[in-house]
MDTraj code that builds the backbone (N, CA, C; nanometers):
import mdtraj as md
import numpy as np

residues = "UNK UNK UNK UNK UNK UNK UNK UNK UNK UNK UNK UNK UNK UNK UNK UNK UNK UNK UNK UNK UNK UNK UNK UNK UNK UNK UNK UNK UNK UNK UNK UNK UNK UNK UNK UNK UNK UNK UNK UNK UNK UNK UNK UNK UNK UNK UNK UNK UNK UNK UNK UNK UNK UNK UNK UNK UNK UNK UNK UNK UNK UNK UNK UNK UNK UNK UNK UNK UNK UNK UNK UNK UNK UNK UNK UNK UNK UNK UNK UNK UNK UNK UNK UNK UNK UNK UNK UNK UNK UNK UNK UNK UNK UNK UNK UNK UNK UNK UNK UNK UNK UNK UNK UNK UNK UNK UNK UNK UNK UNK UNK UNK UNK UNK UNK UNK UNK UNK UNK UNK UNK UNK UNK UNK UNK UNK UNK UNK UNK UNK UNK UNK UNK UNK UNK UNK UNK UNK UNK UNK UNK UNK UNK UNK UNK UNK UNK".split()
xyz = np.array([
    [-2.2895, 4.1953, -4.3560],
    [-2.3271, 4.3351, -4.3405],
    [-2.2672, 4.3937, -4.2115],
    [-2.2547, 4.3264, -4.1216],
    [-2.2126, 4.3900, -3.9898],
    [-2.0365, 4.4049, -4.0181],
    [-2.0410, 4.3059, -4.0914],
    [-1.8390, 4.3273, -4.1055],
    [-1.8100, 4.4701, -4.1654],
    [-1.8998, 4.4863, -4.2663],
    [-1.9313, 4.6192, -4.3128],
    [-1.9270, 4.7848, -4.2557],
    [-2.0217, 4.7616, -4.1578],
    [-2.0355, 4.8322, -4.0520],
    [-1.9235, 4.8666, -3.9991],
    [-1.9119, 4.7368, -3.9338],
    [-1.7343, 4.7101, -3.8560],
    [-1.6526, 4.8478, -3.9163],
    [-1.6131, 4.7605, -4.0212],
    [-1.5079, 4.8439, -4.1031],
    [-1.5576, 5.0524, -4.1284],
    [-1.6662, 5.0266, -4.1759],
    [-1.6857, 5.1833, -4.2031],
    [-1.6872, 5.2128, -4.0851],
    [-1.7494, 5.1796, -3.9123],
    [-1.7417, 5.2576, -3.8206],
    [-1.5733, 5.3106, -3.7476],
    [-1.4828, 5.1818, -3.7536],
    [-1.3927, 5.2181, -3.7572],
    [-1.2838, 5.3496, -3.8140],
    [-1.3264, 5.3062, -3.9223],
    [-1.2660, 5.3686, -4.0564],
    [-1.2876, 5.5530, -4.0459],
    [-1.4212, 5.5373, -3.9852],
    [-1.4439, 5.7091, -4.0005],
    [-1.4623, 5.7375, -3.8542],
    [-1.4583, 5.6540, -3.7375],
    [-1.4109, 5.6818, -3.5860],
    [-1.2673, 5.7293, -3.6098],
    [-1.2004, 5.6692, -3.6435],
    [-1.0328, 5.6631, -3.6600],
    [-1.0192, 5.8115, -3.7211],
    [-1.0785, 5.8357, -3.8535],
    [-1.0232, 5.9912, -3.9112],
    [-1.1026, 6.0732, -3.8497],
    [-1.2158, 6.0836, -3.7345],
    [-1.2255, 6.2034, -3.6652],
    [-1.1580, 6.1698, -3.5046],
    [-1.1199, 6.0783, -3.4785],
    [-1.0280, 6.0886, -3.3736],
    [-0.8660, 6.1653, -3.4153],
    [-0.8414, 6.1364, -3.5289],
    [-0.7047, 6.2017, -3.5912],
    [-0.7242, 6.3145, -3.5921],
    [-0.8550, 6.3934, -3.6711],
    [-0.8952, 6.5318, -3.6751],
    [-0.9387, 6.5717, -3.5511],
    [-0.9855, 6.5215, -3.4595],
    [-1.0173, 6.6684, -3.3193],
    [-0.8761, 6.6303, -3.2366],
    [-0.7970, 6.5262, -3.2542],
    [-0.6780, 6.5125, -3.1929],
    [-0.5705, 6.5953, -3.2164],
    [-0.5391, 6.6388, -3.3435],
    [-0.4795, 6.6878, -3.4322],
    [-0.4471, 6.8562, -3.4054],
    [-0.6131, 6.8961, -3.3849],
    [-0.6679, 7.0046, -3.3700],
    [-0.6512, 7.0304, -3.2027],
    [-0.6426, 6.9518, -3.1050],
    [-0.5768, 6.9573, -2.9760],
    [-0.4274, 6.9759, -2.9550],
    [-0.3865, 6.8556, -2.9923],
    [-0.2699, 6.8512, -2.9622],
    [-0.1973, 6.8406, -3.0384],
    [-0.1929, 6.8431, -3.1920],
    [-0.0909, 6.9042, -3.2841],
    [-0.0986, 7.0394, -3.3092],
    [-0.1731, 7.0936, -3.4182],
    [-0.1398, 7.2273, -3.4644],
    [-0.1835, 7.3381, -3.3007],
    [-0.2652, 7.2826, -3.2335],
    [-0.3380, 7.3755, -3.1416],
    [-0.4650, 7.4660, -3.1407],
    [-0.5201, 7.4333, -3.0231],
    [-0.6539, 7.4872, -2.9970],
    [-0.6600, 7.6375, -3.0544],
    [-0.5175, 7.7140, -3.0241],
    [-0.5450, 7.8788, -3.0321],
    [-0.5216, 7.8831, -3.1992],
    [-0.4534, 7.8012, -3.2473],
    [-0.4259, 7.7597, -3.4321],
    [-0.5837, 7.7304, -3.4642],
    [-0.6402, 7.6598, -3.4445],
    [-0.8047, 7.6336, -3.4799],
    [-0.9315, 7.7543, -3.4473],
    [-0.8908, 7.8091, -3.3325],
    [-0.9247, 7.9226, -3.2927],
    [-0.9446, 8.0582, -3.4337],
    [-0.8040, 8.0430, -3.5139],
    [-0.7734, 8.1625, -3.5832],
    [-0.8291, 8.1119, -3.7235],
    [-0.8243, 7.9318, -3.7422],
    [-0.8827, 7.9016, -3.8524],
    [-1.0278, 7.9274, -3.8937],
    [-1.1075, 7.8974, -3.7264],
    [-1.2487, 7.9614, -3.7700],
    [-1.3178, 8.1093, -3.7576],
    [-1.2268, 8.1674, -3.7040],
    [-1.2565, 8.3134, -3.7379],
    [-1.2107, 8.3277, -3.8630],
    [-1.1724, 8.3083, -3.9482],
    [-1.1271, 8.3002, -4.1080],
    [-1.2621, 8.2895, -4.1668],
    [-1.3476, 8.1953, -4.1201],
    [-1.4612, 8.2355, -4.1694],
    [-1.5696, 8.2943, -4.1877],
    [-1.5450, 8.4198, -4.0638],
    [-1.6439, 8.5343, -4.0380],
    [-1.8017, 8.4725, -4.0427],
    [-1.7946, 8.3444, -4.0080],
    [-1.9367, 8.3283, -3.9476],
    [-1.9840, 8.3506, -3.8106],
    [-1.8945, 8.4108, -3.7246],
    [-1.9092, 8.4144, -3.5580],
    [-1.8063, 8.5269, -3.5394],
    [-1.8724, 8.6147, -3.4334],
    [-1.6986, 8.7185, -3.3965],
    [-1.6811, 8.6491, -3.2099],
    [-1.5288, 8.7007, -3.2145],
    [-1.5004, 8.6406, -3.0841],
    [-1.6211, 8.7297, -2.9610],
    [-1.6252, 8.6036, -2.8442],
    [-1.5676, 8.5297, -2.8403],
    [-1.6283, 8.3782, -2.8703],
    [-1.7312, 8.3589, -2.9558],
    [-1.8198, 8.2777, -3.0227],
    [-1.6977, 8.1515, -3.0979],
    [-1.5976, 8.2457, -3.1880],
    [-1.5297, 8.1743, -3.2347],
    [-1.4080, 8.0802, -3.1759],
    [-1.4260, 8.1252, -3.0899],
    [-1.3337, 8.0810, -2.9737],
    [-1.3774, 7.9357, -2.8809],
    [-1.5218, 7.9736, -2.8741],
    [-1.6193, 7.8650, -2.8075],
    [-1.6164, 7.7546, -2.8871],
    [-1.6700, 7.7999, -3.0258],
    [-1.6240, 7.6782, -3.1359],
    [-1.5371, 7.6053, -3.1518],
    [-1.4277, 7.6606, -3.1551],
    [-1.2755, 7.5913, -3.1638],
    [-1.2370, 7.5195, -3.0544],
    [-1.2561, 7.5573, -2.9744],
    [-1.2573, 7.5094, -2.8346],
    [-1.3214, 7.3578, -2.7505],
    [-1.4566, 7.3513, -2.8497],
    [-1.5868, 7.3199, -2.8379],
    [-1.5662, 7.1978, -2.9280],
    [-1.5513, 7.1837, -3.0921],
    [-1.5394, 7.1264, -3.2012],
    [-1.4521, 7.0206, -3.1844],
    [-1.2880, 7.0763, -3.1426],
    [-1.1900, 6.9318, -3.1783],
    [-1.2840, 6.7827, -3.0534],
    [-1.3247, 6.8529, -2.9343],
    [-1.3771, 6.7600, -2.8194],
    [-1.4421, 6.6571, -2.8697],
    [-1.5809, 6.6968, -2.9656],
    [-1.6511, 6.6492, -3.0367],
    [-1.6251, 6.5344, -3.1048],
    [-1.5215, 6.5821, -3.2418],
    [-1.4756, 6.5034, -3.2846],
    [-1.4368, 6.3871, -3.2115],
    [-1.3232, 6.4298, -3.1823],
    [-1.2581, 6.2832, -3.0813],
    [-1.3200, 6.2123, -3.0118],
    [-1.4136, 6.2539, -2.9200],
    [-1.4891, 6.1586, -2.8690],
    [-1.6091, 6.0505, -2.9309],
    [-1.6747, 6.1384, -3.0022],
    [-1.7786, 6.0746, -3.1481],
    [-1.6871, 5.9693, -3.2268],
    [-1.5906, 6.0145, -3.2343],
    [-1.5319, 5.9191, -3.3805],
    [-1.4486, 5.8048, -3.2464],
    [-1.3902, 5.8215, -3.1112],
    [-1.3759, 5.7268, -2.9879],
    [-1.4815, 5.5701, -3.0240],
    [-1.6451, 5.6521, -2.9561],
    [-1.7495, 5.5876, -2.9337],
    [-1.8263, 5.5367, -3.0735],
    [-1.7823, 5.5665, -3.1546],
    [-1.7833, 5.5254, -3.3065],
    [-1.6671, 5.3825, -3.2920],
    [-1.5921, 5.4663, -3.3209],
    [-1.4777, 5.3380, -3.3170],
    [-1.4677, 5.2034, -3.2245],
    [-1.5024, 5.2036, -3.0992],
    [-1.5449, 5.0971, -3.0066],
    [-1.7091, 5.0758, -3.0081],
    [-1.7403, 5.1566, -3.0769],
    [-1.9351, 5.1167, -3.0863],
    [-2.0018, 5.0932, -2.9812],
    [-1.9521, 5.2162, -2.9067],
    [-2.0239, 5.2486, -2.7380],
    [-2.1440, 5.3689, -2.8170],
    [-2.2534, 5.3779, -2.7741],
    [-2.3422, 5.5012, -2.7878],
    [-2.3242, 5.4913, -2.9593],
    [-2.3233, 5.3644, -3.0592],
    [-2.3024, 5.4040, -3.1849],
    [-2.4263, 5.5073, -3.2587],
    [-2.5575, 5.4935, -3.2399],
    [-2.6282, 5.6244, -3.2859],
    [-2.5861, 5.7492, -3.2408],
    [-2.5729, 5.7866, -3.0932],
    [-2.5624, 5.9174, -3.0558],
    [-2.4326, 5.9537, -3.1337],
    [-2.3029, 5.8559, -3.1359],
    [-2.1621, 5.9166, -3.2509],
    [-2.2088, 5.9336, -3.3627],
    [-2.3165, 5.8660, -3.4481],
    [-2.3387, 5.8716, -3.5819],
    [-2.4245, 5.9849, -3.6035],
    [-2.4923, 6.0232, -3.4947],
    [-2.5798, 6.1850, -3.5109],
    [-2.4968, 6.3165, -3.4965],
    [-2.4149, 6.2594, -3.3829],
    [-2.3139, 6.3968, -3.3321],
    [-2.2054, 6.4083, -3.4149],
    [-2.1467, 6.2587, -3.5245],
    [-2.0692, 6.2994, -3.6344],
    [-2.1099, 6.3924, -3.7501],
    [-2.2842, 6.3497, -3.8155],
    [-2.3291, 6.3680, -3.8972],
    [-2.3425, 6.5357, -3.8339],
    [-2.3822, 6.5557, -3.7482],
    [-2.4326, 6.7208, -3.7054],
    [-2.3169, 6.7661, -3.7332],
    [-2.1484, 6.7455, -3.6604],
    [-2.0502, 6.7793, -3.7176],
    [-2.0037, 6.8412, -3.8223],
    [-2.0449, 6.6939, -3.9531],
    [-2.0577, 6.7256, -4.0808],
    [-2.1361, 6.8000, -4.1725],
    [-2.3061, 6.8568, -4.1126],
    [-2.3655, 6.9682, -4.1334],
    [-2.3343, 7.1248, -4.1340],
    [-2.2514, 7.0853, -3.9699],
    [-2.2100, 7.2260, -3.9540],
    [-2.0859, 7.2565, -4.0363],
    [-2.0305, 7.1786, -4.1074],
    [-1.8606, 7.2176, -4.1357],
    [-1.8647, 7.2426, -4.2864],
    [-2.0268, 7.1439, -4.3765],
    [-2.0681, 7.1546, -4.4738],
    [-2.0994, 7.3499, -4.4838],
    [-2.1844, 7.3262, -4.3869],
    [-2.2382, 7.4735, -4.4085],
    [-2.1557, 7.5738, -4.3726],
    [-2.0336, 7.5781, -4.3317],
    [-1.9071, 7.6761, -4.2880],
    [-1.8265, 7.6960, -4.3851],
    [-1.8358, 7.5628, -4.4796],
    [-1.7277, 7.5805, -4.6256],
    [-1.8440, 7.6035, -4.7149],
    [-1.9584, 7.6107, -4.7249],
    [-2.0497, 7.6445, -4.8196],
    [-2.0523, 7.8075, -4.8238],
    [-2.0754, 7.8520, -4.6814],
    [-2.0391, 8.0316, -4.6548],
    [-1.9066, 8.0988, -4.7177],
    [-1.7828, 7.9736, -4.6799],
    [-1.6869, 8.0951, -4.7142],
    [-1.6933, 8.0827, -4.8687],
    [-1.7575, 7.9495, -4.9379],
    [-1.7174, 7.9528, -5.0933],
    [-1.8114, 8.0819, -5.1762],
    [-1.9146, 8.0769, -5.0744],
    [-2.0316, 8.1981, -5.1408],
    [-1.9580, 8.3329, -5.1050],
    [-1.8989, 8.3526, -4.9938],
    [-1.7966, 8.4751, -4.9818],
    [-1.7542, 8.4544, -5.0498],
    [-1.6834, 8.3319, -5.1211],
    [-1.4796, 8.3991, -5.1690],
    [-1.4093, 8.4276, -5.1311],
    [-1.4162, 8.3353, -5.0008],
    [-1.3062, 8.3630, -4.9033],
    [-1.1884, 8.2341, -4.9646],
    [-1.1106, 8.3196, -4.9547],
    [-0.9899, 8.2064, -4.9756],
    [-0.8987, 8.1765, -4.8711],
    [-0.9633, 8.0935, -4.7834],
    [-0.8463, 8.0592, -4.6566],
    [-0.8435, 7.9282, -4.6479],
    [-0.7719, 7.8712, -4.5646],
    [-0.7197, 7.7191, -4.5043],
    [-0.8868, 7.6616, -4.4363],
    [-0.8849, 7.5373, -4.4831],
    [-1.0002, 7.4678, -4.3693],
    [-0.9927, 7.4663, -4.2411],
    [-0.8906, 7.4775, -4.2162],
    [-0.8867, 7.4401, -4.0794],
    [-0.8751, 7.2652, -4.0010],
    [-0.8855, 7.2152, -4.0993],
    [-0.9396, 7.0555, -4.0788],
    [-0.7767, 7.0098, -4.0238],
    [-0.6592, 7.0707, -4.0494],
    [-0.5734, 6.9641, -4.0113],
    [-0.4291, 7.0716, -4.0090],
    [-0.4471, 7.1674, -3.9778],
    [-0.3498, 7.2790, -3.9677],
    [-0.2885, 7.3329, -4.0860],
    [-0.3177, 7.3072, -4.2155],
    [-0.2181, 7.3451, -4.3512],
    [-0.2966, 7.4901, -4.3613],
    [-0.2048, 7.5497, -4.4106],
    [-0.2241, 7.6826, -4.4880],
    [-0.2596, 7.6825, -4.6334],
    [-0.2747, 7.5562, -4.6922],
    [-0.3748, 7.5580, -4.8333],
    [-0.4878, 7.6044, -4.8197],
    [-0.5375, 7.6701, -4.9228],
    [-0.6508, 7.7172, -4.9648],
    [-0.7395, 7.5958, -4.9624],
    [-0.8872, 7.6361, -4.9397],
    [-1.0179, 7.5420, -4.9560],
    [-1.0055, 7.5046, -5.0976],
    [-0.9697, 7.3783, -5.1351],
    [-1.0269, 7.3205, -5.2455],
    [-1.1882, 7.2780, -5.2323],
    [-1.2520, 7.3507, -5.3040],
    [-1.4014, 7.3655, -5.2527],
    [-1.4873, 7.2601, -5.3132],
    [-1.4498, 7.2267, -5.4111],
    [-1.5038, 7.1347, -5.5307],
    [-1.4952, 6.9122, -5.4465],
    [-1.3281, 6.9780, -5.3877],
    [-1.3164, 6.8730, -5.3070],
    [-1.3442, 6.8393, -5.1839],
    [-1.3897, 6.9545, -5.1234],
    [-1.4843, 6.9316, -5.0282],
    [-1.6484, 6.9039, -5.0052],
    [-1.6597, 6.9336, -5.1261],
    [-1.8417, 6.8678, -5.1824],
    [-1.7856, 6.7619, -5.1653],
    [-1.6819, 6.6891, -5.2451],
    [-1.6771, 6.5531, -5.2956],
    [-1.6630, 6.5060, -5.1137],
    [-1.5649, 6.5472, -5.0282],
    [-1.5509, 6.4623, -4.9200],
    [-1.6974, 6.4199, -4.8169],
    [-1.7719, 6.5701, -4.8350],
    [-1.8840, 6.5578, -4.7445],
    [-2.0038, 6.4895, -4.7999],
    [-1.9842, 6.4804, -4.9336],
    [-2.1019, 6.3722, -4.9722],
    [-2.0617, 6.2004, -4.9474],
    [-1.8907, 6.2042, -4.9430],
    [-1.8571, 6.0912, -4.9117],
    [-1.8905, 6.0394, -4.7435],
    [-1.9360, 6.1475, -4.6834],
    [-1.9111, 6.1057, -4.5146],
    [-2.1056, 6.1345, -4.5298],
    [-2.1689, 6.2130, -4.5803],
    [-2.2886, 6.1190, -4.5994],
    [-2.3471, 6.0235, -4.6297],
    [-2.3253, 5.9697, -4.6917],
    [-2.3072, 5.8109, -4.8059],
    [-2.2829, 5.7256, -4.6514],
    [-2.1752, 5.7097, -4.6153],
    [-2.0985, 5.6467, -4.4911],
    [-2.2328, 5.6556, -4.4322],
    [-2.2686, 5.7795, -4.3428],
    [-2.3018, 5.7772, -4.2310],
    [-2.4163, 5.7169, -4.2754],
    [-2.4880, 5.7455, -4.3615],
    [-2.6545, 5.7253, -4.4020],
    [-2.6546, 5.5751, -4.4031],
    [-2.5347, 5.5375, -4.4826],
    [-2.5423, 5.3518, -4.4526],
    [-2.4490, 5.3358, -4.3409],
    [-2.4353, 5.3318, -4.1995],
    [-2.4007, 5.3185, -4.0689],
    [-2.5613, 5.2992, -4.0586],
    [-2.6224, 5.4456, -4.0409],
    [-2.7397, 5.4743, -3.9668],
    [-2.8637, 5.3470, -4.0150],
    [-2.8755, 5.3288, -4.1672],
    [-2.9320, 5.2502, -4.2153],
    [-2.9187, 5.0950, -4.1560],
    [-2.7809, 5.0637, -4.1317],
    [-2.7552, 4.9226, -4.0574],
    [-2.7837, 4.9068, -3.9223],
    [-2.7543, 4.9548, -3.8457],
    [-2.7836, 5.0473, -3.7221],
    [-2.9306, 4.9916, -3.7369],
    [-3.0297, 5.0379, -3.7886],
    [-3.2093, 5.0378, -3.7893],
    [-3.2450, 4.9090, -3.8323],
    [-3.1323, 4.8267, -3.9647],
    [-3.1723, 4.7243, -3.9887],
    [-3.1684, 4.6133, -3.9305],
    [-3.0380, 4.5789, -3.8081],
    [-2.9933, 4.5421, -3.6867],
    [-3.0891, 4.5279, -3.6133],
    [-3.1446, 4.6584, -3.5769],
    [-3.2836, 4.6373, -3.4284],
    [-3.3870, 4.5869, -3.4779],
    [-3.4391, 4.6228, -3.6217],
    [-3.5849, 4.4979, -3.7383],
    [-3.5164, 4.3688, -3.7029],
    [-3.3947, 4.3193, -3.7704],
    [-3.4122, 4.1630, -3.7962],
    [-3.3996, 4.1011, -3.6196],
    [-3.3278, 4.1628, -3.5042],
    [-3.3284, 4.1285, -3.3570],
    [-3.4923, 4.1835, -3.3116],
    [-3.5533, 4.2112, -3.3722],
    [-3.6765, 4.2355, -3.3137],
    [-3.7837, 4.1039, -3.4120],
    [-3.7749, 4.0769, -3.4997],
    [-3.8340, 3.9734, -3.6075],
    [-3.7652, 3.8682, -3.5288],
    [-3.6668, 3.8220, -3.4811],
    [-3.6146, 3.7104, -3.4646],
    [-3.6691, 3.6769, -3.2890],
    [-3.6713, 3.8024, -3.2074],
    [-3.7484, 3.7904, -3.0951],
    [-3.8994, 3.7991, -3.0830],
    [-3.9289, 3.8220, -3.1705],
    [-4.0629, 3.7411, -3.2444],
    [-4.1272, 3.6230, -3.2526],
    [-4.0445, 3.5464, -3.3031],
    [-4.0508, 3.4347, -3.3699],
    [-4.0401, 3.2868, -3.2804],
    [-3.9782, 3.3761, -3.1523],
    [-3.9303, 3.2617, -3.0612],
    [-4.0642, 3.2798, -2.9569],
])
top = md.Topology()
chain = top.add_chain()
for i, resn in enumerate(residues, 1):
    res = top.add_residue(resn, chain, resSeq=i)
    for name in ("N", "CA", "C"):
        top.add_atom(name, md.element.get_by_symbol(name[0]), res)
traj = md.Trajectory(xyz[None], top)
């Protein structure tokens, strides 16, 4: 089970270190900037704070994920991540907004259908992280028990 862990904490440290990295220092902060004002959930300079605010997040969460420093506080501050970004593509799909995610600099349209599918996939993940995570401190607490 922990190899498990291993692997999924890695696995989804690694693709939000790519995504707030990406969002820094590839496409650019003022490029992410323009992606989330696309979604008219914030006017500047709110949207600005976000963009600004967001790639940091990432990278560091999915960092301390990935080396399994602070692994709850990454697995809350990923999952909050993934609340807020759920509920940002849930707004523009109820608009009808048809713009880019923002997630990685492309100018494709929100495939919206496939973004249910991704964010239920990074719940699934996180819920069994968090779940191992709790089951970890029971059996080290039963076993310091016992002695």
């Amino acid at each position: 089970m922990n190899a498990a862990a291993l692997i999924a904490r890695v696995l989804l440290g690694t693709w939000f270190v790519y995504s707030g990295g990406f969002k820094i220092f590839g496409s650019g902060l003022d490029r992410f900037t323009l992606d989330v004002a696309n979604y008219q959930l914030v006017k500047a300079p709110w949207d600005a704070v976000a963009a600004y605010t967001v790639p940091w997040l990432e990278l560091v969460a999915g960092i301390c994920l990935m080396l399994g420093f602070l692994r709850r506080g990454a697995i809350l501050t990923i999952c909050g991540l993934v609340v807020i970004f759920s509920v940002s593509v849930g707004w523009a799909w109820h608009m009808g907004l048809d713009i880019s995610c923002g997630c990685h600099g492309g100018n494709a349209p929100i495939q919206y259908w496939n973004k249910v599918a991704e964010f239920v996939g990074y719940f699934i993940v996180l819920g069994g992280l968090w779940w191992m995570e709790n089951w970890n401190d029971l059996a080290t607490a039963k076993q310091n028990e016992s002695l």
